[in-house]
C-alpha positions, 0 to 999 in steps of 0.5 A: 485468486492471485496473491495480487488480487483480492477479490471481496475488497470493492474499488473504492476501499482499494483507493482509500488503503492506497491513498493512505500509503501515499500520505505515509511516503509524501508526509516523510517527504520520500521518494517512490524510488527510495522507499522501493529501495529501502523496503525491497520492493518493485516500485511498480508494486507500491505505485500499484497499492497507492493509486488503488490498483491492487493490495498485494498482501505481502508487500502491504505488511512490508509497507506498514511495518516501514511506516511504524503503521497498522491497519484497524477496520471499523464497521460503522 
């Protein structure tokens, strides 16, 4: 298994973690190509995690880290 590619994570739960990205970066008004440049990412990479591609691990720590966010996972 990639770095890139996490195999036990479904589709869907891909695009909710992405769609949450993308509420981060638009709710502070920022631009793909400014939050790229501030977190030294591709921003292929971060457009990748938020339309759900893909969760790239390191890239995801670096994003919530900018965000001042972390992630908790509740089984309901």
């Amino acid at each position: 298994m990639s770095n890139k590619n996490c195999g036990f994570i479904d589709k869907t739960t891909l695009r909710e973690i992405g769609y949450e990205l993308w509420k981060l970066r638009k709710q502070r008004g920022m631009y793909l190509k400014s939050v790229a440049f501030q977190t030294k990412l591709p921003e292929r990479v971060i457009e990748g995690m938020e339309i759900g591609k893909f969760i790239q691990y390191t890239a995801f720590r670096r994003l919530s880290e900018f965000y001042g966010k972390k992630m908790r996972i509740v089984f309901e």
